[in-house]
N, C-alpha and C positions, 0 to 999 in steps of 0.2 A: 899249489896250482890246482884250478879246480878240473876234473875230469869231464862235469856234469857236458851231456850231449845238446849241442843248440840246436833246438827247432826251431825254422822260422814260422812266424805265424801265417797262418792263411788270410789272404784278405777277403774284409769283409763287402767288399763289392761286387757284382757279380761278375764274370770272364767276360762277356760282353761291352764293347765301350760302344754307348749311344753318341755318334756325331750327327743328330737329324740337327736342323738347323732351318733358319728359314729359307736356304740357299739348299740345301740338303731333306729329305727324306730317307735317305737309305741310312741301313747301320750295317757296319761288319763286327763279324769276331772273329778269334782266332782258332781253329780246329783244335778238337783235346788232344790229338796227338800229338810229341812231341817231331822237333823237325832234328834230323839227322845232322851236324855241325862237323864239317871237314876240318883237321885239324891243320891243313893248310892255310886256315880261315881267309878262305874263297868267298867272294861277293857272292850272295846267297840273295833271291827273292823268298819269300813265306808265300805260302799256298793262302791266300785271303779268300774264304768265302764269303760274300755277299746274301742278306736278307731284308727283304722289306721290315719294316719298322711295324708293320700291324702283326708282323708273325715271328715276333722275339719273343721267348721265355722269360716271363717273369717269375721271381724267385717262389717257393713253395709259401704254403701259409704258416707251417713250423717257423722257417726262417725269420718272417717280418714280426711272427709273433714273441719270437727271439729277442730282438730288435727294438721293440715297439714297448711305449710306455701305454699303458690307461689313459683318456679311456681309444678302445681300437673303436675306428669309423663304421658306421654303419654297414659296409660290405662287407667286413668278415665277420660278422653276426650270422649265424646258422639259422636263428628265431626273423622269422617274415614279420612278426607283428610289433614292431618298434613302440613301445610305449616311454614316456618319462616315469623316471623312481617317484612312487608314492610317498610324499613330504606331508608335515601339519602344514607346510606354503602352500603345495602344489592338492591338497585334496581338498574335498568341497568341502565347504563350509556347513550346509546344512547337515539336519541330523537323518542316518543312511536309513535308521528304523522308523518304518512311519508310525505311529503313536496312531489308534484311534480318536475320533475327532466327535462324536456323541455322547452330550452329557450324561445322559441312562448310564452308558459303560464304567465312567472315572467316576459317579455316582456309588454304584453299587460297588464297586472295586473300596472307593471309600468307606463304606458301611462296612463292607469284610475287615480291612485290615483295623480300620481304627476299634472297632467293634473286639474286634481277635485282641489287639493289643492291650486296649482300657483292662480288660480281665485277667491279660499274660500279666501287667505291670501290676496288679493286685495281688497277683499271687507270688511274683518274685522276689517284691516289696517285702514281704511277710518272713521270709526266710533266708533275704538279702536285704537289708536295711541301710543300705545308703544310696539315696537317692541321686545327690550330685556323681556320683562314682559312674550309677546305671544311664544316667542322661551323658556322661563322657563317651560313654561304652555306644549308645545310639551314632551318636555325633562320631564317633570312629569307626563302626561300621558303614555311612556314609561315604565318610571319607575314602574307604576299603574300595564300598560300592561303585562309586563315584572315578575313581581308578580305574577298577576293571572295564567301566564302557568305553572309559576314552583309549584302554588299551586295544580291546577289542574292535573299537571302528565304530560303535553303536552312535556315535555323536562326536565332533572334533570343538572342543570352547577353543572361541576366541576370547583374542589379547585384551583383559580389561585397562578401559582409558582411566585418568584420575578420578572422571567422577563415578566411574562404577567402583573404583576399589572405595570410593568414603560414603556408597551407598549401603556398598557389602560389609564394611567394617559395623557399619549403624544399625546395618538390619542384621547384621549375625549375634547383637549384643542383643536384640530382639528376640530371637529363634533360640538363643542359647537358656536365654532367662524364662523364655514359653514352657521351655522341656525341664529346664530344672524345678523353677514353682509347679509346677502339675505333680511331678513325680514328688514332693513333699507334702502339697499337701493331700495326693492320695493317700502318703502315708500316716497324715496326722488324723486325718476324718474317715468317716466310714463310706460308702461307695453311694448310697442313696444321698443321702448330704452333698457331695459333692456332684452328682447329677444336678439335684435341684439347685445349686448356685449358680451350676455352668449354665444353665436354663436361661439364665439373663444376659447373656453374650448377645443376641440379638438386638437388645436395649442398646449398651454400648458399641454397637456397630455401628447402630443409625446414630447416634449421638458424637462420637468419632469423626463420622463421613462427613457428617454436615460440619462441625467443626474444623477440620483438617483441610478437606477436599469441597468442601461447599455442593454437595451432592445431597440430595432433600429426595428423600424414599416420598411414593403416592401417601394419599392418605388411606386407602385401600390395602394396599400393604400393609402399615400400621397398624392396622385395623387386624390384618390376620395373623398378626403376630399374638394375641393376647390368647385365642385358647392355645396357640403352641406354649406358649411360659405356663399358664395355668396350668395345662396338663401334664409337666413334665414333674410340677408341684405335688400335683394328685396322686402320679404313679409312683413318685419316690416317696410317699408317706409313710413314714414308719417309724423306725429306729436314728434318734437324730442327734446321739451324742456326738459329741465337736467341742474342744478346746478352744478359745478365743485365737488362739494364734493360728490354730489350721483354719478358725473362720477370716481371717485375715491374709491368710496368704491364698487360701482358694478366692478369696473374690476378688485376689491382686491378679491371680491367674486369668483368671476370666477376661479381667481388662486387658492385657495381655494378648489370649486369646483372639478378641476382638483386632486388637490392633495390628498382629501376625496377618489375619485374614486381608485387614483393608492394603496394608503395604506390601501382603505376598500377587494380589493383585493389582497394585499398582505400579507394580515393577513387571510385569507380566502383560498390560494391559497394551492391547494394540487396536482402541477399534478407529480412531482417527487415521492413524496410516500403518500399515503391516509393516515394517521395517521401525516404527518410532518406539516400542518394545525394549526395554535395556536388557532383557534374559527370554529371547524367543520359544526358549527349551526349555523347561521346567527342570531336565536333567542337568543342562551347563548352571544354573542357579545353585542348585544342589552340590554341586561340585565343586564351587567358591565359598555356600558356607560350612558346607561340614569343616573342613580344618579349622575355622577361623570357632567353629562353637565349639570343637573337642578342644582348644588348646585353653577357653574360656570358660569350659566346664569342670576340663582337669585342675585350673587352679583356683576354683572354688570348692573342688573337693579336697584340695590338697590345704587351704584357707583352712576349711572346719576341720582340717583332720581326719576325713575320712579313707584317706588313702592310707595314712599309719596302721586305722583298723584294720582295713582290708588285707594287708600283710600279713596281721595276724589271725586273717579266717582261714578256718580250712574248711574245703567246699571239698563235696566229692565228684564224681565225673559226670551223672548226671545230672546234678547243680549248675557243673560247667557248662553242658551241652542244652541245657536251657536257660541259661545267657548267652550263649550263641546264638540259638535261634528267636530269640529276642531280638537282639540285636537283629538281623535279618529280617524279622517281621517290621521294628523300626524305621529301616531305609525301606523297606516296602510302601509303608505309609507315607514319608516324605517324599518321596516320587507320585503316589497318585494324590496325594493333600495339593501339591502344588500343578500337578496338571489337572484335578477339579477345580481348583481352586479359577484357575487360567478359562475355564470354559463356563462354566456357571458364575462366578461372582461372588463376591464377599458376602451381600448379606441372603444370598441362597446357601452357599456352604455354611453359616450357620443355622440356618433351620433344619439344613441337612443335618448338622451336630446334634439338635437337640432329638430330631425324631430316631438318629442314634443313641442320644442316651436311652428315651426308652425300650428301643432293641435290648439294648446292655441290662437292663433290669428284666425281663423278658427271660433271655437268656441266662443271668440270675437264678431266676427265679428255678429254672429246669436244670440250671447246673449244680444248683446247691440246695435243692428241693425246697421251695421254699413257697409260700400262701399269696395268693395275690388278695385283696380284701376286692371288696363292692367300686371301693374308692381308689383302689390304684386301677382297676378296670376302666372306671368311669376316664383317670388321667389319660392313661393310654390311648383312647379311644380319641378323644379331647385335641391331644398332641397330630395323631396322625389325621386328625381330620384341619388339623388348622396348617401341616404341613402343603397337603394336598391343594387347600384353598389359597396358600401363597403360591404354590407351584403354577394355579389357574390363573390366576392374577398378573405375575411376570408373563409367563406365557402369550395373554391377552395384548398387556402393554408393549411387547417386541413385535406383535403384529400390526397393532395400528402403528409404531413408528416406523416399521418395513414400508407398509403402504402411505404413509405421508411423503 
């Protein structure tokens, strides 16, 4: 038999019964004290006090919060400023960091980092020899990059439809193949060499456009394109050993190149209607292909085998920590490549490229003490002067069609 003591439980209502009614306004309850019970059990009345129904206690807020499921109503919220929880539904769409919107800036931003990287990827190339490995290594810091904004708030991408994922699958086989030929055949040919092939990307742009996109450069244009190629011939004059194969995959590059430019601004391109843009951010673009070119670049390294070497390299930490910051300078570039890219235009970002190559020799030249001749002077000069006269030209031609 069990001894244990029974409590009854308290109810969970309060002592007050409410009879308002539409016949009734008032409520009683019954006093806490208890009532003295004759054990004659004598007909007894209870002491009933009466109160208005506006001046009852309701229970504490411990109590209801006792009680009470998630979520509690608005009144026992302490905070006055009600907001709804910030969701990828419920936040804005566009991107929260405004990006500068003048060519001059994603210009020269371009010239820093592609400038910085052409001569990092020269010299990592030299003492890390596998290229497909180093363009996976880009395409995953991307990817990293590309992460951290959307974690941060910096830009929220929306949901791609069917036809943006089989634009993104088409153009990341595009971007994936850009970054691997370059970074080969840096390594097959020597640095002047492969300036002066990249030098003919302007060729293939206009030749592309009109092909592809039925887009026909002035003739004026054309026109100033010829001392920009010539010069960049001039200034890289020199030392021109090259292998048939690295001359064959740089001037696959090139076409490449070209074509990366026309389709990075075609898919970016809003001037008919602001909204008709398939990647209005240069950043949400970047974020769709970096996975899809690391996952395309790891198994073209893993294809040639270079990933088996790679196991058996030993690099030491400051090896390490400049593939890292490789890689960082990398997604640097693919962020302003493709927001210059979005502001200036396919065949200006490549005259932009070429009067960066001769930057790159330039800076060559001072990094690695080296002789300019009469003739590379002459190209220099050549380059930036026919860069200049395309920059007049466009220029010209977006004013008179402003004003038509």
């Amino acid at each position: 038999m069990s001894t244990a003591r029974h409590c009854p439980k308290k109810p969970l209502l309060p002592t007050g019964l409410d009879l308002a009614s539409n016949a009734t306004i008032h409520s009683f309850k019954i006093p806490p004290q208890r009532l003295n019970l004759k054990s004659n059990k004598e007909n007894y009345t209870p002491n009933v006090s009466w109160h208005p129904a506006t001046t009852r206690r309701r229970p504490s807020l411990l109590q209801q919060r006792a009680y009470h499921h998630e979520p509690y109503p608005p009144a026992f919220s302490s905070n006055k400023l009600r907001l709804p929880p910030c969701t990828p539904k419920t936040a804005p769409s566009h991107c929260s960091v405004q990006l500068p919107e003048s060519p001059a800036f994603w210009l020269a931003m371009y010239f820093c980092f592609n400038l910085g990287l052409t001569l990092y990827n020269k010299g990592v190339l030299l003492h890390f020899p596998f290229p497909y490995t180093l363009s996976a290594l880009h395409a995953l810091f991307g990817t990293i990059g590309g992460s951290l904004l959307v974690k941060y708030r910096c830009f929220v991408p929306s949901r791609p439809s069917p036809q943006k994922v089989a634009i993104l699958l088409a153009f990341s086989l595009l971007y994936a193949l850009n970054i691997a030929v370059s970074n080969v055949s840096l390594q097959l040919v020597t640095v002047p060499f492969h300036q002066v092939v990249r030098a003919a990307t302007p060729i293939f742009t206009i030749f592309f456009s009109g092909l592809l996109l039925d887009s026909h450069s002035s003739r004026a244009r054309k026109i100033s394109l010829i001392p920009v190629v010539a010069g960049v011939g001039f200034a890289t004059f020199g030392d021109y050993y090259f292998t048939f194969a690295g001359f064959l995959l740089t001037l696959f590059g090139t076409v490449l190149a070209a074509l990366k430019t026309i389709f990075t601004n075609l898919v970016q391109a809003r001037k008919a209607k602001p909204h008709a843009a398939l990647f209005n951010n240069p950043l949400e673009l970047l974020y769709f292909l970096s996975p899809l070119a690391f996952i395309q670049c790891a198994l073209m390294a893993y294809l040639t085998g270079e990933l088996a070497l790679v196991r058996h390299c030993s690099m030491t930490g400051f090896e390490i920590l400049a593939l890292l910051v490789n890689g960082c300078f990398a997604f640097g570039l693919n962020i302003v490549s493709f927001g210059a890219n979005r502001r200036v235009g396919a065949l200006g970002m490549t005259v932009a490229a070429n009067v960066k190559q001769v930057l790159t020799v330039v800076c060559a030249v001072v990094i690695f003490d080296l002789t300019i001749t009469p003739l590379n002077g002459l190209g220099i000069g050549l380059t930036l002067v026919g860069g200049a006269w395309y920059a007049l030209i466009e220029l010209g031609e977006k004013q008179r069609a402003r004003n038509a």
